[in-house]
Residue frames as qw, qx, qy, qz and C-alpha x, y, z in Angstrom:
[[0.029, 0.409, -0.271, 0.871, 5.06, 11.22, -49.48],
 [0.741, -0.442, -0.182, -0.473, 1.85, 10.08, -47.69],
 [0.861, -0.171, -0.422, 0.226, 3.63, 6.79, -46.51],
 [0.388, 0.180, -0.417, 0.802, 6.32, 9.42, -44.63],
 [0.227, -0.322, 0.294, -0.871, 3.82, 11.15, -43.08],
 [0.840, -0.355, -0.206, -0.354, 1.81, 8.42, -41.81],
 [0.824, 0.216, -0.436, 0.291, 5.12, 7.28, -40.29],
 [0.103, 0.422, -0.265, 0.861, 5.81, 10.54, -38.94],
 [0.563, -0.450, 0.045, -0.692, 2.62, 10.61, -37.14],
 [0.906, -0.344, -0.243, 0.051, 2.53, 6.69, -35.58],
 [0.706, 0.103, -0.455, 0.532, 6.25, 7.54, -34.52],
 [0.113, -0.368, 0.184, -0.904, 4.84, 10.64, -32.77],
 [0.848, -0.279, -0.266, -0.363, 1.84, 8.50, -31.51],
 [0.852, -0.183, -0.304, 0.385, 4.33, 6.16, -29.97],
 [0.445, 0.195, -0.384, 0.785, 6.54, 8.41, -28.44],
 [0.328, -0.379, -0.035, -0.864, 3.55, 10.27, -26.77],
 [0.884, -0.371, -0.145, -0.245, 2.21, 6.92, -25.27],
 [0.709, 0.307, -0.404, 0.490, 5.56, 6.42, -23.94],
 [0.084, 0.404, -0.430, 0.803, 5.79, 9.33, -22.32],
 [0.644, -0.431, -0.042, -0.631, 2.20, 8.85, -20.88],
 [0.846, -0.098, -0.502, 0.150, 3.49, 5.20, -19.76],
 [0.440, 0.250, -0.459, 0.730, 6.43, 6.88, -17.85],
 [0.355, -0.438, -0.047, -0.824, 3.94, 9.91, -16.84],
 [0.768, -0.345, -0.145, -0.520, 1.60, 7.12, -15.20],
 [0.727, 0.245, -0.504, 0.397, 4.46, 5.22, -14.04],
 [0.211, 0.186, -0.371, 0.885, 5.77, 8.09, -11.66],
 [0.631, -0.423, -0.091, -0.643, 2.10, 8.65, -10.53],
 [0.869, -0.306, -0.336, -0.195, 1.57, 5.20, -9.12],
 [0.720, -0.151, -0.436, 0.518, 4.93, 5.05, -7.24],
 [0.237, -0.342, 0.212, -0.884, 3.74, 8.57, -5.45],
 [0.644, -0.293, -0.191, -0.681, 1.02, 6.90, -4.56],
 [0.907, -0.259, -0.322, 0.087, 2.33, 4.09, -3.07],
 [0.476, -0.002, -0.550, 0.686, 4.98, 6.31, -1.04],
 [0.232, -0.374, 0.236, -0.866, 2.03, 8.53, 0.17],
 [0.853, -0.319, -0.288, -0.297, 0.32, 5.27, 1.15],
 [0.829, -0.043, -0.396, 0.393, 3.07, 4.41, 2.75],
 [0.069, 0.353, -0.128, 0.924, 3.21, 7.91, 4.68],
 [0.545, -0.439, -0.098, -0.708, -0.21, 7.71, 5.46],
 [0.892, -0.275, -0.354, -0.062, 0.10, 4.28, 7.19],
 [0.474, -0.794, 0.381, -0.033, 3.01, 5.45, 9.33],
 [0.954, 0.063, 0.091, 0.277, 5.57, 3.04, 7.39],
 [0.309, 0.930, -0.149, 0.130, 8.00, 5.50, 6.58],
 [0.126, -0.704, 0.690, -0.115, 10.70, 4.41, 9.28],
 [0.882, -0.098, 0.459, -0.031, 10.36, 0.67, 8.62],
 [0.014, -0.603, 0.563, 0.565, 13.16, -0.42, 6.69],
 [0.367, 0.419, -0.603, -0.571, 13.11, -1.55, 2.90],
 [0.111, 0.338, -0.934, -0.023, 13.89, -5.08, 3.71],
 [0.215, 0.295, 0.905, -0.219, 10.75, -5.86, 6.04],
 [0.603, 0.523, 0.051, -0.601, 8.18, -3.88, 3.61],
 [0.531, 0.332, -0.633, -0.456, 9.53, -6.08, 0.62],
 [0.067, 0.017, 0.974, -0.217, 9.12, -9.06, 3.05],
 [0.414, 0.433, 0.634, -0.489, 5.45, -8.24, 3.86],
 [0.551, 0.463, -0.072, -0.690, 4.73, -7.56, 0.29],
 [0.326, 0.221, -0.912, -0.118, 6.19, -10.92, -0.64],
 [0.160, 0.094, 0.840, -0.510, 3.88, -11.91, 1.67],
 [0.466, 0.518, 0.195, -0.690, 0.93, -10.23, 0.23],
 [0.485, 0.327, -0.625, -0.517, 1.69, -11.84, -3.27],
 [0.451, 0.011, -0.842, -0.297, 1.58, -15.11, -1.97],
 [0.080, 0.308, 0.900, -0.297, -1.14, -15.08, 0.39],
 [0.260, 0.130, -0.205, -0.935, -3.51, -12.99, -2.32],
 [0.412, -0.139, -0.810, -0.394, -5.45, -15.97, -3.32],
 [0.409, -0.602, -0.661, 0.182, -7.04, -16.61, 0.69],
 [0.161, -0.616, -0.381, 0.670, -7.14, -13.15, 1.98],
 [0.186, 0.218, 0.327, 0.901, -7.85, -10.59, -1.33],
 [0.070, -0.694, -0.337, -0.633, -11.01, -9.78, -0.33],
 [0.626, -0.503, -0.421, 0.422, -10.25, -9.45, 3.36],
 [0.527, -0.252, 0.091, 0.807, -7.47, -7.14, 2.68],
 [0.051, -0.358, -0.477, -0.801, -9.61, -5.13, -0.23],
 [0.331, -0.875, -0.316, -0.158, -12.66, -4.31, 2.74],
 [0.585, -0.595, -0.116, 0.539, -9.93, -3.44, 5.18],
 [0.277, 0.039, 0.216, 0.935, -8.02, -0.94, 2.30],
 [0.147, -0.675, -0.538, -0.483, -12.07, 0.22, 1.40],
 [0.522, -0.751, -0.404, -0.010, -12.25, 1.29, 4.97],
 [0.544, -0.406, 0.093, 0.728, -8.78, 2.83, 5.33],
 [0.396, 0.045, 0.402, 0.824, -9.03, 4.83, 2.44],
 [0.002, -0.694, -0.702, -0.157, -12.42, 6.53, 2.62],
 [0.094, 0.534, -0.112, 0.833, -12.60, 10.02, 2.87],
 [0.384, -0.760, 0.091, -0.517, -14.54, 10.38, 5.90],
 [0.915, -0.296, -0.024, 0.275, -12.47, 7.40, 7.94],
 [0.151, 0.588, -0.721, 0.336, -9.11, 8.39, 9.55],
 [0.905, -0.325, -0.240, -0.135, -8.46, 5.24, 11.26],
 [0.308, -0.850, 0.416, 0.094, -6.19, 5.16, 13.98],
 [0.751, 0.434, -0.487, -0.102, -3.11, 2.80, 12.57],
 [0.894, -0.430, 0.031, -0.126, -2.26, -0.10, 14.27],
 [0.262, -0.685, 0.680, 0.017, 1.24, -0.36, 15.85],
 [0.264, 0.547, -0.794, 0.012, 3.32, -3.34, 14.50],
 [0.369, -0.159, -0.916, 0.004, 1.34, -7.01, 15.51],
 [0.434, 0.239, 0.384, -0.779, -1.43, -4.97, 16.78],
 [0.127, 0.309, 0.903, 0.270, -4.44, -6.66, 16.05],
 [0.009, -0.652, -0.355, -0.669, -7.97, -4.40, 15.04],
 [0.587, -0.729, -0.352, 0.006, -9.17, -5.16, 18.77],
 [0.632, -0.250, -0.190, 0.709, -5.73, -4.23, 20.12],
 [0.169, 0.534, 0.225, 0.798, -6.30, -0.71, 18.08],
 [0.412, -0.815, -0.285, -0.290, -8.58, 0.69, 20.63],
 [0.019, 0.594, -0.591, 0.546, -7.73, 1.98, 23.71],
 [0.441, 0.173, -0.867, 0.156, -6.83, -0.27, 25.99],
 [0.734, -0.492, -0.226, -0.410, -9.37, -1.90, 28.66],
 [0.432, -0.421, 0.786, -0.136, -8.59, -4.39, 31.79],
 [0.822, 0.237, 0.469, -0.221, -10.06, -6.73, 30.04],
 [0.694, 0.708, -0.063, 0.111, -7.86, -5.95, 26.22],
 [0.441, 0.593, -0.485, 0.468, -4.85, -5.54, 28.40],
 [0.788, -0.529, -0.273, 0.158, -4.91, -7.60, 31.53],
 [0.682, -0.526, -0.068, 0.503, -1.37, -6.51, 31.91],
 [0.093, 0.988, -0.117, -0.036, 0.27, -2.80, 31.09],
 [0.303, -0.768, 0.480, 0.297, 3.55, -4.35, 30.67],
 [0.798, 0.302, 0.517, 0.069, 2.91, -6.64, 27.67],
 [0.185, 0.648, -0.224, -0.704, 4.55, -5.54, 24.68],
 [0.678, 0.643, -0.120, -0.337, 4.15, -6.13, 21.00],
 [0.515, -0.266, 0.733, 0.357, 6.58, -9.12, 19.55],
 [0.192, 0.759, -0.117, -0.611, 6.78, -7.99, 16.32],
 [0.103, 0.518, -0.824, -0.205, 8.74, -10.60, 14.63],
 [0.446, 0.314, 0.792, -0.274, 5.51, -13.07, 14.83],
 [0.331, 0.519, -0.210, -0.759, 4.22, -12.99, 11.55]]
């Protein structure tokens, strides 16, 4: 009778960390569509976000910690940085100078990457 109820309990054990898997599951992909909210990605389609994250896998080795100050600094509570437009660079972020934008008819070429 013991052996059944020690059974009972791991199969209750397991079915509880399951859920919690699932539970912690559904967290993290919120989180990555309110990160994706917050950065203004929302109307970019599927196709080029899985590009750039294919990207991100395989240039992790030379740029992780780059990319890890830059998220530190985006994500702080007292930082709202403005978000940079599509092959905007940081410098480009600012507003725009004569000198950051000799010419007012330049536009963004997006498709440089």
């Amino acid at each position: 009778m013991k052996a059944q109820a020690k059974l009972q309990s791991i199969d209750q054990k397991i079915t509880a960390l399951k859920q919690r898997k699932e539970q912690v599951a559904r967290q993290y992909l919120s989180s990555l569509a309110r990160l994706i909210q917050r950065c203004g990605l929302q109307a970019i389609d599927p196709e080029i976000l899985t590009g750039a994250l294919l990207d991100v896998k395989l240039n992790l080795p030379t740029k992780q910690e780059e990319w890890r100050r830059a998220g530190k600094k985006f994500l702080a509570p007292s930082s709202k940085p403005a978000t940079p437009k599509p092959g905007q660079t940081k410098s480009q972020n600012s507003a725009p100078t004569e000198s950051s934008n000799p010419t007012s008819s330049q536009t963004h070429d997006s498709g440089k990457n």
